[in-house]
C-alpha positions as CSV (number, residue, x, y, z in Angstrom):
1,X,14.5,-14.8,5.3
2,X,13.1,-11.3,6.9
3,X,9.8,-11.1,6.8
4,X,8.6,-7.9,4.5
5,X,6.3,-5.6,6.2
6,X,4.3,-2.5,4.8
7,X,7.0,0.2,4.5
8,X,9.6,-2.2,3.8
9,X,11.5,-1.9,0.4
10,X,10.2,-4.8,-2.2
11,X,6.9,-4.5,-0.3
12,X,4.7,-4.2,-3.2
13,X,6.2,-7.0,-5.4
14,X,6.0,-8.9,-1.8
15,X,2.2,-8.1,-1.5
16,X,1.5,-8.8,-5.5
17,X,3.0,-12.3,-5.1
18,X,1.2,-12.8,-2.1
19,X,-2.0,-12.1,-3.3
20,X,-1.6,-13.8,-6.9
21,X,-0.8,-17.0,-5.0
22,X,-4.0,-16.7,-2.7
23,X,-6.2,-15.8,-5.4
24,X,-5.0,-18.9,-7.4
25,X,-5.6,-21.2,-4.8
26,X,-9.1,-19.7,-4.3
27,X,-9.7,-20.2,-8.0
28,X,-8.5,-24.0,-7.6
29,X,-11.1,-24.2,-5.3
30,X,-13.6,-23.1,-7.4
31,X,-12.6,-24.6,-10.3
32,X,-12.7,-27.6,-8.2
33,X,-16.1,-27.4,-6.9
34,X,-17.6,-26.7,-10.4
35,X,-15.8,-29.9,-11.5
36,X,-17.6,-32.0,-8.4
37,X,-20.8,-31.0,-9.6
38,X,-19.8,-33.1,-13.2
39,X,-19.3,-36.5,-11.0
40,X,-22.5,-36.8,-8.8
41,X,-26.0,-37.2,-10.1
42,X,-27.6,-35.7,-7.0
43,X,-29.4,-32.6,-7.5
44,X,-28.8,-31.3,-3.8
45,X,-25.1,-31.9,-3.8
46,X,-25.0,-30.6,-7.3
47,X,-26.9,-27.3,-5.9
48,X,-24.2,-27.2,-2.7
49,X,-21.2,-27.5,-4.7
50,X,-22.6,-24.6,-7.1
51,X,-23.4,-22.3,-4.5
52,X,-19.9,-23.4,-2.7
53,X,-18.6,-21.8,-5.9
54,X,-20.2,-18.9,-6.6
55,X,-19.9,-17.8,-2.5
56,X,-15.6,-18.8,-2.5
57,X,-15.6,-16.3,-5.7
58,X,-16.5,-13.5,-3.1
59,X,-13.1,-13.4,-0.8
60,X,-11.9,-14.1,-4.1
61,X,-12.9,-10.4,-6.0
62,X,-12.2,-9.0,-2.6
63,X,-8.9,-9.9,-2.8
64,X,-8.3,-9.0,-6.5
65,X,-9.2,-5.5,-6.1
66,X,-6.3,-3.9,-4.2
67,X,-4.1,-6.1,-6.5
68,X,-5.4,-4.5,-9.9
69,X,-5.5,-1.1,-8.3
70,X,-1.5,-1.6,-7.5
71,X,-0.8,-4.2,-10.4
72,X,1.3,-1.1,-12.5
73,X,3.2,-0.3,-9.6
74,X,6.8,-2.0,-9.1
75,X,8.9,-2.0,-6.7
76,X,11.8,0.4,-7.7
77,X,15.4,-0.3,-8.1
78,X,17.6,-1.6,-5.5
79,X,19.7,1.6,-6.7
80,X,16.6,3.9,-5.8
81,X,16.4,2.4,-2.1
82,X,20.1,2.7,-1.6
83,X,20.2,6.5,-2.6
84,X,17.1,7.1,0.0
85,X,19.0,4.6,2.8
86,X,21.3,7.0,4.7
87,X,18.1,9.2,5.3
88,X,17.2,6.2,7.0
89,X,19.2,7.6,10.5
90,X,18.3,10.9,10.3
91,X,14.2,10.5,10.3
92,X,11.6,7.8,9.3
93,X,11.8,6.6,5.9
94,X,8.8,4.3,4.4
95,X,9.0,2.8,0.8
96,X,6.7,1.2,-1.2
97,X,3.3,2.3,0.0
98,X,0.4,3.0,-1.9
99,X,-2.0,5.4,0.1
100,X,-5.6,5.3,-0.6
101,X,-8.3,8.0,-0.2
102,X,-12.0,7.7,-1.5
103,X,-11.0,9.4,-5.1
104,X,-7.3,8.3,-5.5
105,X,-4.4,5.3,-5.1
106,X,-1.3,7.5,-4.7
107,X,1.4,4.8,-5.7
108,X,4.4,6.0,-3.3
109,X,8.0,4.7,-3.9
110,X,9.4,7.1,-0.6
111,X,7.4,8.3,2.2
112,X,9.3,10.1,4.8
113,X,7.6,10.8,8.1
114,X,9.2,14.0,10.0
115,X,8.0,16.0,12.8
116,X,7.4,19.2,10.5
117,X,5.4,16.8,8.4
118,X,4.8,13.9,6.1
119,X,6.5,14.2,2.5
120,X,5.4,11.8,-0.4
121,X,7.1,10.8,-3.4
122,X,4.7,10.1,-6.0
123,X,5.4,7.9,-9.4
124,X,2.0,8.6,-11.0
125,X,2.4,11.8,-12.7
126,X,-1.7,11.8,-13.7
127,X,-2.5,11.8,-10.0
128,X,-4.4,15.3,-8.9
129,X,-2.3,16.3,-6.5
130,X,-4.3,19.1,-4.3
131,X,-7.2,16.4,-4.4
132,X,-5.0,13.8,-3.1
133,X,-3.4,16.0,-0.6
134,X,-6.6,17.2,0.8
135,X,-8.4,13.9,0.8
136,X,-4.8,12.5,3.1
137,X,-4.8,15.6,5.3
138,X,-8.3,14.8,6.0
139,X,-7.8,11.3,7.1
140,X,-4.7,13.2,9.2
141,X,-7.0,15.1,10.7
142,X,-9.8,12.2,11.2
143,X,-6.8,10.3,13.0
144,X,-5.9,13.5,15.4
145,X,-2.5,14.2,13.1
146,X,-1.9,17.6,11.7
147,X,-2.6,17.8,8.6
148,X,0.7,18.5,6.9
149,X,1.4,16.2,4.1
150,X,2.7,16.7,1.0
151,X,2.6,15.0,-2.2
152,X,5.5,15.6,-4.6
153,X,5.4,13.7,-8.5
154,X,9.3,15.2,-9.2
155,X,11.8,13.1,-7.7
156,X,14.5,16.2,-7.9
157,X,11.9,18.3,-6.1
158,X,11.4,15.7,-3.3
159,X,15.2,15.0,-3.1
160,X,15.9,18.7,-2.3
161,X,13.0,18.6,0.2
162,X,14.3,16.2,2.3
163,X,18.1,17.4,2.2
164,X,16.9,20.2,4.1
165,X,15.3,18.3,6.6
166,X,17.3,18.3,10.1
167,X,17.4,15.2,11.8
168,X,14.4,14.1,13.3
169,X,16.6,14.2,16.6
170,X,16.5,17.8,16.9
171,X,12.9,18.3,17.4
172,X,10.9,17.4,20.8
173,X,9.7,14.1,20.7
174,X,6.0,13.6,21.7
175,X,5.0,10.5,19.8
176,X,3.6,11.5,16.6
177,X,6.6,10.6,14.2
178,X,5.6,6.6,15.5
179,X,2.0,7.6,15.6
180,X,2.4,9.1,11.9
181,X,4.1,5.8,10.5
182,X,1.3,3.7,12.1
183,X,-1.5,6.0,10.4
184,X,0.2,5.7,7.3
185,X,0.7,2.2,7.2
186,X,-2.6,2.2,7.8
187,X,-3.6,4.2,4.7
188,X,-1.8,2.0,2.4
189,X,-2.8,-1.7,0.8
């Protein structure tokens, strides 16, 4: 089976299960550990196992941020990806991301990455989308991209967007289509 990578379609019900199952395991541990304490009578060990416990719950809440921040997000319909697919030869097409700035998690089902800029499609209609957009085009700019990103929450809007995109093809390539998708990868969970 092909291993699924940030961009990838089903990427964020692959990262949810991923992160579910290492966060249960951590929680075995701990559970584990509290349980130790109940079957020695030595203070010391009793002391190490309870600090064993409380530090394992660390990498633990780490971990179970980024999955409550994305847990309302699904991956969208196989019949979503197939209608965004034959894009797929004409310029980069990421799916699945959720960028994060300081103030925002910008839940994106299609990002496409194009030499006259980066185009989001947003599925949280509640997001602040100036806010968002400046907060990304900062980053952009942090990471020496221009900062020409845009965040679109209707999926008609976005769809004629990218129909009028020429192939990527057509434009000089200097390396900041691949450098684009790398910073944006980058910018998601």
């Amino acid at each position: 089976m092909k291993k699924i990578k940030k961009g990838d379609y089903g990427y964020r019900n692959h990262f949810k299960r991923k992160q579910l199952f290492i966060i249960a395991l951590l929680a075995l541990f701990i559970i584990a550990q509290l349980v130790g304490r109940s079957f020695t009578d030595n203070d010391s060990i009793k002391k190490i196992l309870t600090v064993m416990a409380i530090v394992t719950v660390l990498p633990a809440a780490n971990l179970a941020s980024p999955l409550i921040a994305i847990f309302k997000y699904h991956t969208p319909e196989q019949a979503f990806h197939e209608a965004y697919m034959p894009y797929e030869e004409k310029f980069e097409v990421l799916y699945d991301l959720v960028l994060t700035t300081p103030e925002d998690v910008i839940p994106s089902d299609v990002t496409v990455v194009h030499p006259t800029g980066i185009y989001v499609y947003c599925i949280n209609p509640k997001l602040n989308v100036k806010r968002a957009e400046a907060g990304l085009n900062e980053l952009l700019k942090a990471n020496k991209l221009d900062p020409n990103l845009k965040i679109v929450t209707s999926r008609s809007t976005f769809d004629k967007r990218i129909h009028s995109l020429k192939p990527a093809s057509e434009y000089e390539d200097d390396g900041t289509v691949e450098y684009g998708v790398r910073v944006i990868k980058g910018l998601s969970m």
